[in-house]
N, C-alpha and C positions, 0 to 999 in steps of 0.2 A: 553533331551540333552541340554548342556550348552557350549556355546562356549563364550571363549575368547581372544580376539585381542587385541593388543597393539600397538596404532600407534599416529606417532609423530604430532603435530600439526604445519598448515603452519604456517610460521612464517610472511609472506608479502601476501599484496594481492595486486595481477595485475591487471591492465585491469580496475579501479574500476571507479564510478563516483559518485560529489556528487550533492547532490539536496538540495535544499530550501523547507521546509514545514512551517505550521504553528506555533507558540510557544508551548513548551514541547510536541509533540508528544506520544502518549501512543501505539498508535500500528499501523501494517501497513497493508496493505492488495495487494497483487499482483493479478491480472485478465486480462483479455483483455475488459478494459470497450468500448474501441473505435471499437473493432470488426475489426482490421484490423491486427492478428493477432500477435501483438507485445505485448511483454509482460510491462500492466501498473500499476501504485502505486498508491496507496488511502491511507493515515493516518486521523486518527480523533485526535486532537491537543488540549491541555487545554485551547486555548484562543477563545474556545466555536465556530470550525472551523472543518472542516474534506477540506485537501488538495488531490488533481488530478492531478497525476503527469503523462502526457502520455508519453510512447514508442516512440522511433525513430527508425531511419533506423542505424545499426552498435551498440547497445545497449546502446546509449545514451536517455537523459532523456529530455523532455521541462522544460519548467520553469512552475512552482505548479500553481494553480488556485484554491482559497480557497473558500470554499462557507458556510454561516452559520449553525451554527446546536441548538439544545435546548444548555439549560446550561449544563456546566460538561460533558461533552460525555465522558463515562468510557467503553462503548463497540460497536464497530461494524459491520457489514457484508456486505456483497456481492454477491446478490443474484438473477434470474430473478425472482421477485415477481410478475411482472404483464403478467407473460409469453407471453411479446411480442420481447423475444430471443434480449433483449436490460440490459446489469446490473445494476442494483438499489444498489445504498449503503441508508441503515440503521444505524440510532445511537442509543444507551438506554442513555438516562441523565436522571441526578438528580433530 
């Protein structure tokens, strides 16, 4: 069975905010790295950075905090690797 829908795209986005990462950006990653429940942003960035962007109160964002990474970071995750129920972000470089 094959459905399909046709539906219009928004045209504006409400409500929106923006943030500060590191230079060129490749990807981002949303989790609760702080554990207090609010939804936070991690990008890994060409200028050999992966930025932390935490959660506030009302859906706004703090200001990024960059930490270094290898060269080139082209991929990464977020994961509890040390399973001590705390998120680890990983990068793969060059």
């Amino acid at each position: 069975m094959c459905l399909s829908v046709k539906a219009k795209a928004q045209k504006y986005l409400y409500n929106y905010s923006t943030v500060g990462t590191g230079r060129s950006p490749i990807g981002a990653i949303f989790a609760d790295f702080k554990r207090d429940g609010r939804v936070d942003l991690a990008t890994a960035n060409g200028d050999n950075t992966v930025s932390v962007i935490l959660g506030q109160p009302k859906g706004a964002f703090a200001p990024a905090v960059s930490y270094p990474t290898g060269t080139s970071p082209y991929a990464f995750m977020a994961a509890d690797l040390r399973k001590d129920k705390k998120m680890d972000l990983v990068t793969v470089n060059t």
